[in-house]
N, C-alpha and C positions, 0 to 999 in steps of 0.2 A: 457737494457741500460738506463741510466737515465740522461734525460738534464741537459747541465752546469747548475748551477748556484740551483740546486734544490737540495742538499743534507739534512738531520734531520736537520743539523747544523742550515743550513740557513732557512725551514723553521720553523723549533721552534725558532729562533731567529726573523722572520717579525714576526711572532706570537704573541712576547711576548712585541714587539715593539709594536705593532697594540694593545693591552691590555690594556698596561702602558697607552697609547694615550688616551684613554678610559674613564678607570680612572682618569687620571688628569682632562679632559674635564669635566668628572660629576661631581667629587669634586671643581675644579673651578668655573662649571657652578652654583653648588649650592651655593658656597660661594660668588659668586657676584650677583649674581640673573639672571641669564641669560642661552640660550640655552647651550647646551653641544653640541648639534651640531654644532653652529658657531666656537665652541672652538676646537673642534678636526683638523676639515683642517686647524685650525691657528698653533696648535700644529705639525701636519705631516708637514706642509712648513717651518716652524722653525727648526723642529729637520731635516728635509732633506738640510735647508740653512746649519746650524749650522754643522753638521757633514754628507757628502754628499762622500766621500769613505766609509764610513761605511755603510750607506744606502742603496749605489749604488751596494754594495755586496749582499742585502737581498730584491736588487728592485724587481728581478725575483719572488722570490718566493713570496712574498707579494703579487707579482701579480696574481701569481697562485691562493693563498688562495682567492682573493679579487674574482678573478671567480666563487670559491665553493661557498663564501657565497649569493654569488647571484644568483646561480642556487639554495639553499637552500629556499631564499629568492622569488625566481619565481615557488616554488613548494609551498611555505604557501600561495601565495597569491592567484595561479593558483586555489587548492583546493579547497580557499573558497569560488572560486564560484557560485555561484548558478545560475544553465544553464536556468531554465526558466526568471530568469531576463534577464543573459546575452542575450537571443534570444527576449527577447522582447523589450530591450531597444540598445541593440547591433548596429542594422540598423540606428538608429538616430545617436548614437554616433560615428559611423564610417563616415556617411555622413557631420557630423560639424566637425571631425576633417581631413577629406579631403578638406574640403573648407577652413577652419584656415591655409592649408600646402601651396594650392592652391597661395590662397592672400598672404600668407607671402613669398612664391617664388617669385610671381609676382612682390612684392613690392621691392625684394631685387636684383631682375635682373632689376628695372628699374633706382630702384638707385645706384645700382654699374655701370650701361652704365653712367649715372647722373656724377658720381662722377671719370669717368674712370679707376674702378677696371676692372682687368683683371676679363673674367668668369668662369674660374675655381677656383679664389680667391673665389669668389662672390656664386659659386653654394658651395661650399664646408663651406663656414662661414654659408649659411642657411641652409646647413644639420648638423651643430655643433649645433646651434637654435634650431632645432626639433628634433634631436636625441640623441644630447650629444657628446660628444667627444669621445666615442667610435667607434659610427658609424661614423663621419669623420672621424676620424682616418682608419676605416678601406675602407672608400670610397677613399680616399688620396693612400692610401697603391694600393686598387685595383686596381685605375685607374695608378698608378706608378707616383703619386706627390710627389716621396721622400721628397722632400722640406717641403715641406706642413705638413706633418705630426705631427711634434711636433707640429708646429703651433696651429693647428686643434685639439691637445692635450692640452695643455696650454690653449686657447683659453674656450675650451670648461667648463674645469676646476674652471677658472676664472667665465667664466659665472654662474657655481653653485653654486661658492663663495659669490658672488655677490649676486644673486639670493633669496638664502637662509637669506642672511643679510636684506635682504630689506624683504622679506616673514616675519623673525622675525621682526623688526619693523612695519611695516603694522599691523600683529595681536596685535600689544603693544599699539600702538596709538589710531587705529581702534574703540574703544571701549568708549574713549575720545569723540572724532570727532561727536561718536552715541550719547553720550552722553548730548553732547553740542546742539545738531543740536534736538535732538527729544523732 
């Protein structure tokens, strides 16, 4: 038996959405001089503003696919490996980025008491921070924040959006700045 919303139909149709999206982004990105990556989340929240019954028909399975390709994605990356690095530098990086979660919790429950966010608002925004909107989302879900959830989606979303714009400008200017100052 196969869940709603996941028939060929539908997944060769997010497929071919997800493609299109793609393409316009790299041909845009080339034509204006800029990433293709910025331009693709600008293109999926366009074409999901723009046409959002249609969308909301092929949400599922796009999502499905969007799982494959990230478990494709954690298998090239997983491989390439190489375990006596990972063992020799593993222990450092595990212990800075425990401390980086550390402080940034620390700093985000004192300012949401600070700012009187509730604390489940507040624990659940800094596990959007450090994990993505995924993992909120599914912390939201776990803990049963129905509410929250989209939130925590959106939310998190935004922050890659964001993210990534300011990453690209940073490496653009960057170079300037070196420039001027060395």
């Amino acid at each position: 038996m196969r869940p709603s919303g996941l028939g060929l139909l539908r997944l060769m149709s997010a497929l071919s959405v997800g493609l299109v999206l793609c393409t316009l982004s790299q041909l845009l990105g080339s034509a204006i001089g800029t990433s293709p990556m910025l331009l693709v989340s600008l293109l999926a929240v366009l074409t999901a503003t723009a046409f959002p019954a249609t969308m909301g028909k092929i949400s599922k399975a796009g999502g499905v696919l969007g799982v494959i390709a990230m478990q494709f994605f954690f298998s090239v990356t997983g491989g390439m490996g190489h375990i006596p690095t990972v063992l020799s530098y593993g222990p450092a990086l595990f212990l800075h980025t425990t401390v980086q979660i550390i402080v940034h919790f620390g700093f985000s429950v004192a300012a949401g008491r600070l700012l009187g966010i509730p604390f489940r608002e507040t624990v659940l925004a800094s596990n959007t921070n450090v994990g993505g909107p995924t993992t909120a989302a599914a912390m939201a879900t776990t803990k049963r924040w129905k509410l929250l959830v989209l939130p925590a989606l959106l939310t998190g979303i935004l922050g890659y959006a964001m993210a990534t714009g300011v990453g690209v400008a940073v490496v653009r200017v960057l170079p300037f700045v070196v420039a001027r100052t060395g």
